[in-house]
C-alpha positions as CSV (number, residue, x, y, z in Angstrom):
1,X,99.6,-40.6,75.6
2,X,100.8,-44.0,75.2
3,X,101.8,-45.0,71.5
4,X,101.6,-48.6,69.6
5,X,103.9,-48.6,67.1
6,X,104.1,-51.6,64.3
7,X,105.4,-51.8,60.6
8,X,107.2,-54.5,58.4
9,X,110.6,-54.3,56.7
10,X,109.8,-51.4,54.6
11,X,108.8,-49.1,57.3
12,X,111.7,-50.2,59.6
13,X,113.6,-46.9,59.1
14,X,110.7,-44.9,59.5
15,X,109.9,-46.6,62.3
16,X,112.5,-45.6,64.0
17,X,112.5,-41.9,63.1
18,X,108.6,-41.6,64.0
19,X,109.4,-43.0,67.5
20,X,112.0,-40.6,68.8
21,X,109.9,-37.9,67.3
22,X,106.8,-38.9,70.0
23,X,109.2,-39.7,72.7
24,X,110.1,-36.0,71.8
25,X,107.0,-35.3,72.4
26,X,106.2,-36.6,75.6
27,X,104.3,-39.3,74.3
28,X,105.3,-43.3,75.7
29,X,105.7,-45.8,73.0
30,X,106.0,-49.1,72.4
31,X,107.6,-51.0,69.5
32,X,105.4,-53.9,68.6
33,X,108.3,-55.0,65.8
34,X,110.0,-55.7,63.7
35,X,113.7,-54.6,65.2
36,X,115.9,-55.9,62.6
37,X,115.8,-55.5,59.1
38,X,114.3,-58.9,57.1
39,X,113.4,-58.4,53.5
40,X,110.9,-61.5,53.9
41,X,108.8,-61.2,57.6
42,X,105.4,-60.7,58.1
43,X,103.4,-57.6,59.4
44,X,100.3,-59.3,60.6
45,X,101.5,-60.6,63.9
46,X,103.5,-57.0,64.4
47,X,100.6,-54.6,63.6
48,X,97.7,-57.3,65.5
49,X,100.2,-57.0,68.7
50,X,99.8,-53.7,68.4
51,X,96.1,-53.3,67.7
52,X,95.7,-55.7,70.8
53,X,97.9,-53.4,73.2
54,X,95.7,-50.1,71.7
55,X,92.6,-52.2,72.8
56,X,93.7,-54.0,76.3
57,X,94.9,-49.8,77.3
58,X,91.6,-48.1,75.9
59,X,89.4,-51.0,77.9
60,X,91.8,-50.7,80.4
61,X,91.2,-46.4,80.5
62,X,94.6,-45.5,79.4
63,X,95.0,-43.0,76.7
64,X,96.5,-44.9,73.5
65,X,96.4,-45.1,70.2
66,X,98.4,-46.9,67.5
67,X,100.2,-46.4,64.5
68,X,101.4,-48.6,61.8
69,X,102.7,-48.8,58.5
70,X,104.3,-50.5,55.7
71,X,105.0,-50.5,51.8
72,X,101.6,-49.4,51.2
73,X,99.5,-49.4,54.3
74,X,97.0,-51.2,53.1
75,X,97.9,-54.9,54.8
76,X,98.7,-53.5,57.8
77,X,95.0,-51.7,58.0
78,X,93.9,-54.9,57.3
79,X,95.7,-56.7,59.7
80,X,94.8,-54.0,62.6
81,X,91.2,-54.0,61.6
82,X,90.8,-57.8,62.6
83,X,91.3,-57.1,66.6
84,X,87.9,-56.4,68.1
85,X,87.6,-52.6,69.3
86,X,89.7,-51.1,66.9
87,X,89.2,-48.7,64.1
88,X,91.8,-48.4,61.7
89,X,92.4,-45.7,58.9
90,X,94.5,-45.6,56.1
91,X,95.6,-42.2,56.0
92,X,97.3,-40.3,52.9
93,X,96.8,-36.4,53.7
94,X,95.9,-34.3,56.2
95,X,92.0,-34.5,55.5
96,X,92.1,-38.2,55.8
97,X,94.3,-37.7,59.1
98,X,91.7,-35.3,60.7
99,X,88.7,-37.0,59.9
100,X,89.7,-40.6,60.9
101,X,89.1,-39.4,64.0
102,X,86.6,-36.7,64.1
103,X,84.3,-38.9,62.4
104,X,85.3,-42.3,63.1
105,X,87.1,-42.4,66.6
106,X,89.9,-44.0,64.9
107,X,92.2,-45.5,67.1
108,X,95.2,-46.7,64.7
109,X,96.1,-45.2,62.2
110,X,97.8,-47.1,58.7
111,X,100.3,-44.9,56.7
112,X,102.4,-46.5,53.6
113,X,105.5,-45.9,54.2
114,X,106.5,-46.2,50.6
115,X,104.0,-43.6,49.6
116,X,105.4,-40.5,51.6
117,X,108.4,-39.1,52.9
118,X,109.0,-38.8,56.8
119,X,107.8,-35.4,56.8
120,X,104.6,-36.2,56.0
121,X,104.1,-39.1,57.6
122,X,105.1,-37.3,61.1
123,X,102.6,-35.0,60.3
124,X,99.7,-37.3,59.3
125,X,100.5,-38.8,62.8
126,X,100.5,-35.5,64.8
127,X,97.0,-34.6,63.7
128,X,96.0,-37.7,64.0
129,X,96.8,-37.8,68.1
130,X,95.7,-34.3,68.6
131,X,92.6,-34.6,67.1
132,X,89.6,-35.1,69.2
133,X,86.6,-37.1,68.0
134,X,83.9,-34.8,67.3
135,X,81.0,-37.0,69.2
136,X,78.1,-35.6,67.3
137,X,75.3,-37.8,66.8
138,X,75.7,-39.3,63.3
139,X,79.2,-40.2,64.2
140,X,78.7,-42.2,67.4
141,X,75.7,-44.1,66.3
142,X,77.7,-45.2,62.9
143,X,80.6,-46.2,65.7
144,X,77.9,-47.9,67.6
145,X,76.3,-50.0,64.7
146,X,80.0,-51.0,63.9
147,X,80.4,-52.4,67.3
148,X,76.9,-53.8,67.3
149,X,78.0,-56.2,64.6
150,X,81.9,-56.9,65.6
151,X,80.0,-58.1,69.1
152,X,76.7,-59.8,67.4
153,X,77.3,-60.3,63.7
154,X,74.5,-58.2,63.3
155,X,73.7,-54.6,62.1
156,X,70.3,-52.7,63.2
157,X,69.4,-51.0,60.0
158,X,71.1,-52.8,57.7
159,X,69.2,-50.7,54.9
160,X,67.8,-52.4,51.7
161,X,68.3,-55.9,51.7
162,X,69.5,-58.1,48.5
């Protein structure tokens, strides 16, 4: 499977571990940034690079998915969720892990790197890739209304209006 790697200054070290642990696994990877230490640079353009790659491969039929992290996670969702097509999750455990993609089809996945130690953080990101997305009904017509209003800016069902 190919791999979209992105972080920020705080996850630069990790960064580095979590690759050569999915080269190690057969997986191809690419570092979206940063590749040298600076206290003060900016995750957007790093973790939107690599949300774009993850959504150029997936329209393109290759098998990717992405993963990026930072202090907290949190921005670097953020920034990943603003390319069209993708799905990001912040993930802190296994449960959250697992069921960003059985139920959502996550394709990125957010990890604060701040928040846990490289032991769990490899593992969040191995059940994360070997999970499959469970397809069941519910599930794919949530996706669906989600890419309804990313392409329209509209939402069938919107439920009860304010």
């Amino acid at each position: 499977m190919r791999i979209h790697i992105a972080t920020d200054h705080a996850g630069l070290e990790l960064s580095q571990r979590i690759q050569a642990h999915l080269l190690e696994q057969g997986h191809e990877v690419f570092d979206h940034g940063p590749v040298e230490y600076d206290a003060l640079d900016d995750y957007p353009a790093f973790c939107i690079n690599a949300a774009q790659a993850v959504a150029k491969d997936q329209a393109e039929g290759v098998d990717a998915l992405g993963v990026v992290f930072g202090g907290s996670g949190n921005g670097e969702q953020i920034a990943a969720n603003k390319v069209k097509g993708i799905r990001a999750a912040l993930v802190w455990n296994d449960s959250t892990a697992l069921l960003a993609r059985q139920h959502n089809d996550a394709n990125v996945i957010a990890i604060g790197a701040r928040q846990h130690d490289e032991a769990d953080a490899l593992r969040f990101i191995d059940l994360f890739i070997a999970e499959p997305f469970t397809f069941e009904e519910r599930h794919v017509r949530r996706i669906a209304q989600l890419a309804e209003y990313e392409r329209t800016g509209d939402i069938a069902g919107k439920g009860v209006d304010h």
